[in-house]
C-alpha positions as CSV (number, residue, x, y, z in Angstrom):
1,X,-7.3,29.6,12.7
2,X,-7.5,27.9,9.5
3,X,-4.8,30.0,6.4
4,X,-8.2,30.1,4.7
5,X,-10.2,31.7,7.2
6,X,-6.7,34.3,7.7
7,X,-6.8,35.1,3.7
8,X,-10.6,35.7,4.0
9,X,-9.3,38.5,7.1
10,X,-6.4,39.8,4.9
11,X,-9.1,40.8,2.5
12,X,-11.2,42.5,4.2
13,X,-10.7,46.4,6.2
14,X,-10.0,46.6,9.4
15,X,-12.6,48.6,11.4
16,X,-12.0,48.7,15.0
17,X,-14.9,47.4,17.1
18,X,-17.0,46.0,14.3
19,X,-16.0,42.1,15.0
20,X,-15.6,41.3,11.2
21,X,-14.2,37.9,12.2
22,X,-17.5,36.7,13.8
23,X,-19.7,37.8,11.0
24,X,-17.5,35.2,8.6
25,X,-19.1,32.3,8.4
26,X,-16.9,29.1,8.9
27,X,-18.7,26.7,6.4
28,X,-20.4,27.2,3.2
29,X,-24.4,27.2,3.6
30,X,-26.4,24.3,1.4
31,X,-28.2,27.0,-0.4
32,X,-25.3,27.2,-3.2
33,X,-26.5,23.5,-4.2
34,X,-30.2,24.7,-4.6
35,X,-31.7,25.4,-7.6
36,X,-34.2,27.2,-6.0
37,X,-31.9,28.9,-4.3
38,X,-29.8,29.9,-7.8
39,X,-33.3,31.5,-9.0
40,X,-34.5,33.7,-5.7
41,X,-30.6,34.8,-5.5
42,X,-31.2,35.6,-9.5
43,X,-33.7,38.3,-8.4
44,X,-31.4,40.0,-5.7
45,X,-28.9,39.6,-8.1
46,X,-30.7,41.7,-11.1
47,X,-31.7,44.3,-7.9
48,X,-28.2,44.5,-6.6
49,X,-25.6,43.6,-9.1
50,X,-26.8,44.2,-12.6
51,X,-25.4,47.6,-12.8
52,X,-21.7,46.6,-12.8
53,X,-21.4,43.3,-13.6
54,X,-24.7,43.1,-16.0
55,X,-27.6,41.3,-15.8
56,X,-25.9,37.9,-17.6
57,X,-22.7,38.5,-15.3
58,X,-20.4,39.3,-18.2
59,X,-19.6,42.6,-17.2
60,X,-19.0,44.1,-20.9
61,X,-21.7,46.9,-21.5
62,X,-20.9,48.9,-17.9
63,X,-17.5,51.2,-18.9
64,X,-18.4,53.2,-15.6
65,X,-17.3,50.6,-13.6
66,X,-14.1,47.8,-13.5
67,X,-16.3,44.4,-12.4
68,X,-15.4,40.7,-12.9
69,X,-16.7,38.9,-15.1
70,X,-18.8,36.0,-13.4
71,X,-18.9,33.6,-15.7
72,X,-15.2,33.2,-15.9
73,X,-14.0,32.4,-12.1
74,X,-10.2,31.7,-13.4
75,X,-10.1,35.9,-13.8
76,X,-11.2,36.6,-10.1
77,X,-8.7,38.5,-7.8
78,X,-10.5,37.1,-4.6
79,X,-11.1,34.0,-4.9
80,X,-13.8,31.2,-6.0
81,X,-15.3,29.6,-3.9
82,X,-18.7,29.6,-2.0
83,X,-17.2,31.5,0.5
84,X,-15.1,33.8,-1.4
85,X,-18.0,34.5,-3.1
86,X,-20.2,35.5,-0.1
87,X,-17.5,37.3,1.8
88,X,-16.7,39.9,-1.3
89,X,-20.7,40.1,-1.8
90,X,-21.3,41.4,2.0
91,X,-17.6,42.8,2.9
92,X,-16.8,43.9,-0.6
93,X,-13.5,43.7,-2.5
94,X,-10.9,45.9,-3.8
95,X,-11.3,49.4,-4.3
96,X,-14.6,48.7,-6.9
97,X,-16.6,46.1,-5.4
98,X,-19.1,47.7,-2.4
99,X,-19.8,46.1,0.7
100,X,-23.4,44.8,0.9
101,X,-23.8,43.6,4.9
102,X,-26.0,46.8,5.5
103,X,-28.2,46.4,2.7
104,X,-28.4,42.3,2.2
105,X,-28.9,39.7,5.0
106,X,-26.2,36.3,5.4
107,X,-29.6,34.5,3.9
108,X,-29.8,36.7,0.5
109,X,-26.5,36.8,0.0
110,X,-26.2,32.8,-0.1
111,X,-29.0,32.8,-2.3
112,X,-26.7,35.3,-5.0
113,X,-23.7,33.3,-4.4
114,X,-25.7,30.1,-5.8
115,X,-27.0,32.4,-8.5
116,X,-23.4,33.5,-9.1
117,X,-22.2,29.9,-9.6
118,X,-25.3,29.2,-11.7
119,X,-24.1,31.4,-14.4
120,X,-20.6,30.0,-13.8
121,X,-19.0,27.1,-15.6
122,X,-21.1,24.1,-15.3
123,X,-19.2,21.8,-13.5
124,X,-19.8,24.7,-10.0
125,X,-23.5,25.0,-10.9
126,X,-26.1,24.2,-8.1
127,X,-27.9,20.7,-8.7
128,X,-30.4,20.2,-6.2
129,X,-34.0,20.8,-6.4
């Protein structure tokens, strides 16, 4: 098993008989590169997230609720990248951030993690069509 794969199992509770390590996915999906993608996931986003993290990701007006800011990966406590991403959107992270795997399929939640590094730093934007 890949350290990666072990530091995405650190992360997340351990709930006997649930099988958390199968629902993981191994490889990022292609929808993060999709424009497309980036403006579907924008939807569940504004549905799902907007309350903590506000609808432009910044996280500022919501005093209720300690979220990351989303366009400023360098502050994130569980990592950056596609996968990170995905597995804090449906397992949850820390104490603040919810798990979504009951309420969002694996497809949805791709299509928020490319909307997620759409409103990130440029260089990690999707670029496909």
């Amino acid at each position: 098993m890949t350290s990666f794969r072990l530091l995405l199992l650190a992360m997340i509770p351990f709930v006997p008989g649930v099988g958390v390590a199968a629902e993981i996915p191994t490889e990022t999906s292609s929808m993060v590169h999709s424009k497309s993608a980036a403006a579907t996931g924008k939807s569940y986003y504004l549905i799902n997230c907007q309350q903590c993290h506000d609808a432009d990701g910044r996280a500022l007006a919501n005093i209720d609720y300690i979220a990351a800011d989303l366009t400023t990966p360098s502050t994130w406590f569980y990592g950056t990248s596609a996968l990170h991403i995905f597995s804090s959107i449906k397992f949850g992270a820390g104490l603040e951030m919810p798990p979504f795997k009951d309420s969002l399929d694996d497809t949805t939640i791709w299509q928020i993690v490319a909307h997620v590094l759409n409103i990130g730093p440029k260089e990690g934007r999707p670029t496909e069509d």
